[in-house]
C-alpha positions in Angstrom: 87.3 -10.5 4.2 84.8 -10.5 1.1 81.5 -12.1 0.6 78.5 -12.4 -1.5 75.4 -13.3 -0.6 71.5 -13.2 -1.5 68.8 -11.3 0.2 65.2 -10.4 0.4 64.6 -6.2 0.1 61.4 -5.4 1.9 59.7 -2.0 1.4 62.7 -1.0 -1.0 65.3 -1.3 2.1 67.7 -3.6 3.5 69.8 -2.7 7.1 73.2 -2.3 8.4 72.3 -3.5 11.5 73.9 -3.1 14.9 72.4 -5.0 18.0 71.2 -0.9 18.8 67.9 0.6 18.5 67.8 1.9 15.7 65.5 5.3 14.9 63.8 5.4 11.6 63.3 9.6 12.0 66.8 10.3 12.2 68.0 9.0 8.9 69.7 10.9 6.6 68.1 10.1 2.5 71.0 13.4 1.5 73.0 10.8 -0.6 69.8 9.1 -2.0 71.5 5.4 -1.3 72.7 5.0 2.4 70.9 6.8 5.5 73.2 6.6 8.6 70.6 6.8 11.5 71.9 7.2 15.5 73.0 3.6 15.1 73.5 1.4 12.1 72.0 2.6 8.8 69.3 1.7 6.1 70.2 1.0 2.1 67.3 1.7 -0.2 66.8 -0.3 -2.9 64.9 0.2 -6.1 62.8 -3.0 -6.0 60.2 -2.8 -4.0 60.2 -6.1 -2.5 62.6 -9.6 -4.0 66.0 -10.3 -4.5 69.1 -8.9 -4.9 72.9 -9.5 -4.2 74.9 -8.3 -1.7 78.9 -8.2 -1.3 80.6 -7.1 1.5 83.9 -6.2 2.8 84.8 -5.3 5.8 88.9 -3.9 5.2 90.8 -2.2 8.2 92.1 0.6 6.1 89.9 2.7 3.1 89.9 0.2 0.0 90.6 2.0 -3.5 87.3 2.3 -5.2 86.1 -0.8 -7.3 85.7 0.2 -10.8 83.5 3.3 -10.2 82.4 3.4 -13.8 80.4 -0.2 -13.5 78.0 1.0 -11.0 75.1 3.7 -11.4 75.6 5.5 -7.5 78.2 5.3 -5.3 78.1 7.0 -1.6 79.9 7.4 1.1 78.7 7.6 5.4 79.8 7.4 8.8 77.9 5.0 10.7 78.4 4.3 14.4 78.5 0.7 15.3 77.2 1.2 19.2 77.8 -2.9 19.6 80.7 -3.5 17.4 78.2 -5.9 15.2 77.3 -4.0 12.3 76.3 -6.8 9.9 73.6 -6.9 6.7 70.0 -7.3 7.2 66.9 -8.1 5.6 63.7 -5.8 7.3 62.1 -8.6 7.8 62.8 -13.1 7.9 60.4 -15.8 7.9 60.2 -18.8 9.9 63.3 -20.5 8.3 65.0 -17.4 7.0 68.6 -17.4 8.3 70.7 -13.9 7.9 72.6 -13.5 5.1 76.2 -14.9 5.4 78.6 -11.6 4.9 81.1 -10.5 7.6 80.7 -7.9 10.6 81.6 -4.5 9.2 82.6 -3.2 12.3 85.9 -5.4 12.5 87.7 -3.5 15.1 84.9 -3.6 17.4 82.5 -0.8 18.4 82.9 2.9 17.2 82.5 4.5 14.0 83.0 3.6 10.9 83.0 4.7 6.8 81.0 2.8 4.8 81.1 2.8 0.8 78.1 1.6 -1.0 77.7 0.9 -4.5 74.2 0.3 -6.6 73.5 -1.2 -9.8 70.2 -1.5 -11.5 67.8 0.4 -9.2 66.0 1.9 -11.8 65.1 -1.3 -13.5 62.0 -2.7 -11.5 61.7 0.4 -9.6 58.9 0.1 -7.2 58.1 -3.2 -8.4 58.0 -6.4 -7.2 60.0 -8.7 -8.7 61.6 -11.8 -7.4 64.8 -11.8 -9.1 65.6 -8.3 -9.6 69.1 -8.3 -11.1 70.0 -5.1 -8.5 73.5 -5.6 -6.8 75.3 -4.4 -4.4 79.0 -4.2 -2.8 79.3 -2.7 1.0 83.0 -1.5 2.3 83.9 -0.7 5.4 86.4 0.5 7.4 87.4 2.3 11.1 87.2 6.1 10.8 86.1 8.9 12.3 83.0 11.1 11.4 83.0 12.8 8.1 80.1 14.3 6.0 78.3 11.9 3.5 79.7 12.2 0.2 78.1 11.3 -2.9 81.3 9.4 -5.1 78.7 8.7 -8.0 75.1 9.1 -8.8 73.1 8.4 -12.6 70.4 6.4 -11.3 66.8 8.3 -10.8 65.8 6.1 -8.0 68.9 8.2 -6.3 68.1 11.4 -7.6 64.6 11.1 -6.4 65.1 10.1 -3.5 68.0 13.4 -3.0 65.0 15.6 -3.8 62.4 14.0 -0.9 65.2 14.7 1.7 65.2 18.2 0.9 63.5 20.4 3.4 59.9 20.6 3.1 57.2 23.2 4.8 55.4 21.0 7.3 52.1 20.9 7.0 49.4 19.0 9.7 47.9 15.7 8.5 44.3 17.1 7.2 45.9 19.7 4.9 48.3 16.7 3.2 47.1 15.4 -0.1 46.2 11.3 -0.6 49.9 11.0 -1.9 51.4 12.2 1.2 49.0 10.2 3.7 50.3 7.2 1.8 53.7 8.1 1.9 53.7 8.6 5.4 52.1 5.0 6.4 54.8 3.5 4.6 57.2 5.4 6.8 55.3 4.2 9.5 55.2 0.5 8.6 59.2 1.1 7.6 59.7 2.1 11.4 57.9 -0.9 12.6 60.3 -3.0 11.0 63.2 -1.5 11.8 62.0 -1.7 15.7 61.3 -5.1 15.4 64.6 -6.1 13.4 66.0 -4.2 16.4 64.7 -6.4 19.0 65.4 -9.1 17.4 69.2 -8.8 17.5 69.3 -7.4 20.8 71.5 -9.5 23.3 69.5 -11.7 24.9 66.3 -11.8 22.9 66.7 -15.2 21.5 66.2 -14.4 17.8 69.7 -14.3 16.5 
């Protein structure tokens, strides 16, 4: 099953969300596109906030790759579905917001799965906000077992950069971090807040669905 829809990106991310808790501190940034986290995962966008377009499929065996050479990154994860309800999520709906109509990617139910995601245009409005950012998207899934992230394509440098944050850093206390840093690391902050609350939101039972 394929399907395209629109969606609002807030604080450059958009979620493969699961029905789980999901952790903001373990995600992995290694393919600078995807982070897998200990349930569902987070897709970082290049806009900092508005639009973009969003196609998913959801296949029960790996799909051949869709023309590779129209799309700036490609990478591949293992995510684990806890609920069997992985779907795409915006961060973050308003009042009259309704999810985005794309199908479950966990369609044989809970357990782990690969996902392929593809990028174009992230380096256009990088940061920015922009209503209609031209950025798009296409989502594959299928049931597998765990296997290491593996980058299948990356020219954009809204990847590249973000490769380089998730490389090990010396820690260092919160006085001796420069301004940058501080900033940095509220907008992590405020990231994990919204994750939580997307979280509670689609847990069973909460009434938010």
């Amino acid at each position: 099953m394929e399907k395209t829809a629109t969606l609002e990106v807030h604080d450059r991310l958009f979620a493969l969300a699961d029905q789980s808790d999901m952790r903001f501190e373990t995600a992995d940034w290694s393919t600078g596109l995807i982070a897998p986290m200990n349930a569902g995962a987070a897709i970082h966008a290049g806009v900092y906030r508005g639009r973009v377009t969003v196609t998913a499929v959801a296949s029960r065996e790996e799909p051949p790759l869709a023309g590779a050479d129209q799309w700036d990154d490609i990478a591949e994860v293992s995510v684990n579905a806890t609920a069997g309800a992985l779907q795409v999520h915006q961060l973050q709906y308003g009042v009259t917001d309704a999810p985005p109509t794309l199908p479950d990617l966990s369609l044989d139910g809970p357990g782990w799965y690969r996902v392929r995601v593809y990028a174009h245009g992230r380096d256009v409005h990088h940061d920015a906000f922009e209503d209609d950012s031209g950025e798009r998207y296409r989502i594959e899934s299928w049931r597998h077992a765990p296997l290491p992230p593996l980058i299948v394509r990356a020219t954009s440098r809204c990847g590249y950069s973000l490769r380089v944050s998730a490389l090990t850093q010396p820690r260092t206390t919160a006085d001796a971090e420069p301004p940058v840093t501080q900033i940095a690391r509220r907008a992590q902050l405020q990231t994990r807040a919204a994750l939580e609350d997307l979280s509670s939101r689609l847990r069973p039972g909460s009434g938010n669905q």
